[in-house]
N, C-alpha and C positions, 0 to 999 in steps of 0.2 A: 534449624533454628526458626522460630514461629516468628512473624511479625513484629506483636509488640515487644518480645525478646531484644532484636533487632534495633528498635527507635530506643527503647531503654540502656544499652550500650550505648551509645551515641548520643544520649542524653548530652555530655558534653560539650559538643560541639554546637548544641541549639545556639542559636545568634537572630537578631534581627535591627533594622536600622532605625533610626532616630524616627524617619517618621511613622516604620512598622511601630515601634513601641507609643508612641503618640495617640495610633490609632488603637492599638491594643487598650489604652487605658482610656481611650473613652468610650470603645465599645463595651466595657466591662465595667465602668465606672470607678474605676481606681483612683484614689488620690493621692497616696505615696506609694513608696515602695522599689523594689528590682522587678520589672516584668518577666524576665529572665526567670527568678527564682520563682516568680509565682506562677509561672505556666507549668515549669520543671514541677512542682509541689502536685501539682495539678493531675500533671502527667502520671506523677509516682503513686498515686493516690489508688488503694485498693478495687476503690468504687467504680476506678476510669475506666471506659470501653475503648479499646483502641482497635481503630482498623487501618490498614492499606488500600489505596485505589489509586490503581496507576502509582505516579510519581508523591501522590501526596498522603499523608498521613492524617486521621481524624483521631480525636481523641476526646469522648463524650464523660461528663461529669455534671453532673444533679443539669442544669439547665445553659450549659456552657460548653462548645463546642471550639474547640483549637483544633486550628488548620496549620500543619508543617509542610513546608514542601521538599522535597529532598532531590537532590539534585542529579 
């Protein structure tokens, strides 16, 4: 099974804490919304690069970069 195979199954389980999502929506400039949904969206999105390094996951799209860490 290939990488982003991999983080896309397990989409699910993505989570992060009050002040992970805090930080999410100001580094991104967000003003409503689920961060949650909108990284997942992100994630799904044909355009996304996704790679593995080590423990953590990158996931490139137009000018936005999410970082997962996996445990």
């Amino acid at each position: 099974m290939d990488s982003a195979h991999q983080l896309i199954k397990n989409l699910d389980k993505l989570h992060t804490t009050k002040l992970g999502r805090d930080r999410i929506r100001h580094n991104l400039s967000l003003i409503n919304g689920e961060i949650i949904d909108y990284c997942k969206k992100k994630i799904l999105n044909l355009q996304a690069i996704i790679k593995r390094k080590g423990k953590n996951w990158y996931v490139k799209i137009a000018a936005i970069t999410i970082n997962i860490h996996d445990k």
